[in-house]
N, C-alpha and C positions, 0 to 999 in steps of 0.2 A: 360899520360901513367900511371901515380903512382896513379892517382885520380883511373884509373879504374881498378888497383889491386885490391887498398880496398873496395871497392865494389862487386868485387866477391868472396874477404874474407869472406866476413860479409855474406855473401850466403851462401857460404858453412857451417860456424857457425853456423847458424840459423837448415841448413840441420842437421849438428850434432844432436845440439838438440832434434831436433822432433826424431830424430831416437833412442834420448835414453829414451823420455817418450815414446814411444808408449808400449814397454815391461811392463811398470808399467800403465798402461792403461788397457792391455791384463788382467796383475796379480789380478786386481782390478776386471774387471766384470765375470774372473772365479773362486774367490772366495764368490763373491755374488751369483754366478749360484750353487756352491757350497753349500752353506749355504738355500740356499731354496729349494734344495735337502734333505738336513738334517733335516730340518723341517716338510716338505712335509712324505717324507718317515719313518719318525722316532717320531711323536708326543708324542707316549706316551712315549716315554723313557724321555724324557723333561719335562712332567708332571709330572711323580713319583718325578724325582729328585727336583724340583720346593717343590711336595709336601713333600719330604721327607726334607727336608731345614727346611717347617714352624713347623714341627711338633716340632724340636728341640727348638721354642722356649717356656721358661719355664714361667707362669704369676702366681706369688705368691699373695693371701691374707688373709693378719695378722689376719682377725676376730675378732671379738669383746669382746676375753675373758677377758681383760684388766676390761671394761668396766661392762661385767656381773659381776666379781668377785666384784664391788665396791657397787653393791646394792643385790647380792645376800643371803647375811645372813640376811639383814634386812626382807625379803621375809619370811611367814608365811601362815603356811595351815590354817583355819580359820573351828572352827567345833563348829556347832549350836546345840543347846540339850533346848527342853520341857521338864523341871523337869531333869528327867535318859532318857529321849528318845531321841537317835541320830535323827535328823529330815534334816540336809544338811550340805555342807560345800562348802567350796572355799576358796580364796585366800585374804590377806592380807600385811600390811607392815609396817613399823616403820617408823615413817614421824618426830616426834618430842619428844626432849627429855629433862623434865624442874624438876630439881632437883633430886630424887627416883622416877619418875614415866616417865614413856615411853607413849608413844600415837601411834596409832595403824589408818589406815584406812583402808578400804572395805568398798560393798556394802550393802546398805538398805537390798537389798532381798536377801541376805544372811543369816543376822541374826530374820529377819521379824518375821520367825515360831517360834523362841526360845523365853527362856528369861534368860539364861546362856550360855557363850561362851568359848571354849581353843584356846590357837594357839600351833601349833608345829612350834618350831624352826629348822635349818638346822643340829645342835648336834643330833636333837633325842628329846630335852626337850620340855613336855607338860605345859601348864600353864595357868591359869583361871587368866579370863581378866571381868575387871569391862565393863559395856555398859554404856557411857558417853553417849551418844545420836545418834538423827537419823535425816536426813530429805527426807522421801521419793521419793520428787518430784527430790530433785538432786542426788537421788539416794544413798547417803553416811553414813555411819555408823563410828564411832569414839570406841574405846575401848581403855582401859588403864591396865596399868600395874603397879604396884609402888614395887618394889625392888631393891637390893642393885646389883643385878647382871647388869654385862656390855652387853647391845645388839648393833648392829650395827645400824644406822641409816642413814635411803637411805635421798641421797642427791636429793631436790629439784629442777628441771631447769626452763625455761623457755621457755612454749608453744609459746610465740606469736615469739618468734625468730625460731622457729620449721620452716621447710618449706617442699611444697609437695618435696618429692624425696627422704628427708634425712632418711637417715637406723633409723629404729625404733626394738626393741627387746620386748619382752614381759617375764616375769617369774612367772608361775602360778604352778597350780596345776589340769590340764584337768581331766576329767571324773573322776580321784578316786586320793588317796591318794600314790596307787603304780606310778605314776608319778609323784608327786608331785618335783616341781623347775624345771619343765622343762620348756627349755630353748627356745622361738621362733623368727627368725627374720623375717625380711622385710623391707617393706619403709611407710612413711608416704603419705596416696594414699589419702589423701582430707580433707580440714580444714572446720570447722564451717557446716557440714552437721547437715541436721532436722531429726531425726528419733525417728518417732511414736512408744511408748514403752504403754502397756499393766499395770494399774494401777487399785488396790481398787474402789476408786472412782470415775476414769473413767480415757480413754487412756490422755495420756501427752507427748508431744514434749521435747525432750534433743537437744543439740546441742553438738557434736560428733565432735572428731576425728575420720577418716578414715583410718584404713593401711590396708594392706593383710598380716601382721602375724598372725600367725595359734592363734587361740583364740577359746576353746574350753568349753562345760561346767565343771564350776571347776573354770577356770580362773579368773571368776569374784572377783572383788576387786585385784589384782593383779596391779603391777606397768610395766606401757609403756612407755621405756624411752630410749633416745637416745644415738647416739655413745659414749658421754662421760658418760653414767652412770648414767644419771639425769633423774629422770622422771617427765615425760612431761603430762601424763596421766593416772587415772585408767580404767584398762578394765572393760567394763560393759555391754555391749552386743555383740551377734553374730548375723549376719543376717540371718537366715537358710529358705532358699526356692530351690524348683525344677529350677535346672537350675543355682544358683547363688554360687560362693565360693569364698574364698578367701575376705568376707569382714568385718573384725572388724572391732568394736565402743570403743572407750574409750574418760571417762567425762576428758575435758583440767582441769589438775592440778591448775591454777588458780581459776576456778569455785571449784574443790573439796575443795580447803585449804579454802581457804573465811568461806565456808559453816563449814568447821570442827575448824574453827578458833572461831566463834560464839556459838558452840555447846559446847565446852572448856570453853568458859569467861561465860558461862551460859546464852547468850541470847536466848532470844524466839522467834523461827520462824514462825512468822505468815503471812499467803499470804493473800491478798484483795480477798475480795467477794464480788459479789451485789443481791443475794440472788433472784436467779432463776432455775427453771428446765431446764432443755436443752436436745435435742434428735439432732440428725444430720439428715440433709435434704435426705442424702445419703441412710440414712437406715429407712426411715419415707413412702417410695413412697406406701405401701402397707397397711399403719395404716390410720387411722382416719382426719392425714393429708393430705392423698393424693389430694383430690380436694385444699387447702391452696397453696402445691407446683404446684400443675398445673397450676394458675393462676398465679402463681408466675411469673413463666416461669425461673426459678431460680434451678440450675441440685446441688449447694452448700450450704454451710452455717450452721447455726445451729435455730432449730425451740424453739420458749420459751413456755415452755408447763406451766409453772406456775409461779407465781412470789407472792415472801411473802411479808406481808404488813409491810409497815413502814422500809423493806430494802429501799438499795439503790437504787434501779433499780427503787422500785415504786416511791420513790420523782423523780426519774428525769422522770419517765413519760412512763417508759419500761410496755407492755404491753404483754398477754398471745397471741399467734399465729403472734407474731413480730419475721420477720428472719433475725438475727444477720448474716453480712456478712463482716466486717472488721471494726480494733478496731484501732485507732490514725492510718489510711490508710491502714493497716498490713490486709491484705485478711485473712479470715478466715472459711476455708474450712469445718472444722468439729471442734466438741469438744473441741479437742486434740488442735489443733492452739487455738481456743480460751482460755482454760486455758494457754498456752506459752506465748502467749503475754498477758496476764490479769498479770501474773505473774511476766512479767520485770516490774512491777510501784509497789508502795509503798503503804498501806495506808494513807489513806488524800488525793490522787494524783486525781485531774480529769483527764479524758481521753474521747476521743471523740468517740461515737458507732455509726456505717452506719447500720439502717434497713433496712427494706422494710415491709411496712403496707398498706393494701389495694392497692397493686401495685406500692405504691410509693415508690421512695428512700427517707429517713429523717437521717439527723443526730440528736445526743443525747447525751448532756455534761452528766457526771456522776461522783460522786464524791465517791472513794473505802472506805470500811467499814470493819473493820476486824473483825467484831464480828460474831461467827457462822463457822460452817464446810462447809454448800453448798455452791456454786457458787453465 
């Protein structure tokens, strides 16, 4: 009899129960029905508020003025003069400073038309600078100054720790002299590019940094240098075609210093020759070569229209209507390539040449000669 009381205690308890969740059961999926009501019928009012939320929040940055201020008085507008005749200008900068005399770099074709140069400093102050020398091929120009006055001098970084991405700034002097130290940034958009530059004696391959700071004419010789201050490069070309923006060149600061380093201790820079004519295959299909490339079957290269006697070329066997097509494996498409890499070896240095003669491929040790301006 007791056993079957508790038994139908324990019923009833259970009954309680359920009868006090079912309420919060009800509460629960009419708040959900609730809520998707809200939704449903009220969207945008949830999206404003959503977007009125993000708009408060605030993204600060600091900018680079830290870093401009540390190399911008070293920055110099750089003006070229024939005798009394203004003939161009561009940009400059204080790289080094050894006892009373400052040293100064910018561009070859800056100073190329003159044969007296000034710089303006960021005071206002003009001043006639000695021409220590040039080397056209790497583009660079060295000037001095020897006085007892204090100039700032820009601190030098290093390129090979540069990487694509890193902010990169520029300080020049674009189109004229009413902007001169303006100020431009960006990123570093690409290391070690080839870009075919426009020479005297014929076109020449540079090996470039790449950014998309604004780099204008004017800017040449100017210093490209990274968030701490340090430059990394001088600017030295722009690429301007239909269609393209946004792409400066500047030579890596370890190529420039090397080159103005030598040009200071008074070395002479002489490049190897082997003393030949050359025309490019490219721009030959219409001249007197044209049946040579047909048979070729060859769309590249460089054609040898002549070769002086007793150069190098002719001891090792180089002949006229032989088309040079890559130098120690290094393809070489036109001219321009071929002076670039003729150029990384030394005098004294053999190096290996791929023809093509009578349809064949031959190679051809050759041993560089520095004597003489041709190729």
């Amino acid at each position: 009899m007791e056993e079957n009381f508790n038994e139908e205690q324990v019923v009833k308890n259970d009954g309680n129960k359920s009868k006090k969740i079912i309420p919060y059961i009800i509460v629960f999926f009419v708040g959900c029905i609730l809520m998707y009501a809200i939704v449903y019928f009220f969207p945008v009012t949830l999206t404003e508020s959503v977007t009125r939320e993000e708009k408060n929040v605030t993204i600060t940055d600091t900018g680079i003025a830290e870093a401009v201020a540390k190399v911008y008085d070293a920055v110099v507008v750089v003006s070229t003069y024939n005798d009394n005749t203004y003939v161009a200008s561009g940009t400059g900068f204080v790289y080094r400073h050894e006892g009373d005399v400052y040293y100064l770099l910018t561009n070859h074709h800056v100073i190329e038309d003159g044969n007296h140069v000034t710089v303006t400093f960021t005071d206002g102050s003009v001043v006639e600078t000695e021409i220590v020398g040039y080397d056209q091929y790497a583009d660079i120009a060295v000037l001095a100054i020897e006085t007892d006055a204090e100039y700032t001098v820009a601190e030098i970084g290093n390129n090979e720790e540069s990487r694509i991405g890193d902010t990169a700034f520029a300080v020049g002097a674009p189109l004229d002299s009413e902007y001169s130290w303006t100020v431009t940034r960006g990123i570093i958009s690409g290391k070690d590019r080839l870009v075919e530059v426009e020479l005297d004696p014929g076109n020449y391959i540079m090996k470039v940094l790449q950014t998309d700071a604004a780099i204008n004419s004017g800017n040449s010789g100017g210093p490209l240098c990274n968030a701490n201050g340090e430059v990394i490069g001088i600017t030295s070309l722009k690429l301007i075609s239909d269609g393209v923006e946004g792409m400066g060149f500047a030579i890596p600061i370890e190529d420039a210093v090397e080159k103005a380093d030598q040009i200071i201790d008074g070395e002479v820079i002489v490049y190897p020759v082997i003393g030949v004519g050359m025309l490019d295959v490219s721009r030959a299909y219409f001249t007197q070569y044209y049946s040579l490339i047909r048979n070729s079957g060859l769309d590249s290269g460089v054609i040898i229209t002549s070769v002086t006697p007793e150069s190098a070329a002719d001891e090792a066997g180089i002949e006229a209507n032989d088309i040079i097509v890559a130098i120690e494996d290094e393809d070489v498409p036109n001219g321009a390539y071929f002076r670039y890499y003729l150029y990384q070896h030394s005098i004294g240095d053999t190096i290996t040449i791929t023809l093509y003669r009578d349809g064949e491929e031959r190679t051809i040790d050759l041993t560089l000669d520095g004597d003489g301006q041709a190729l």
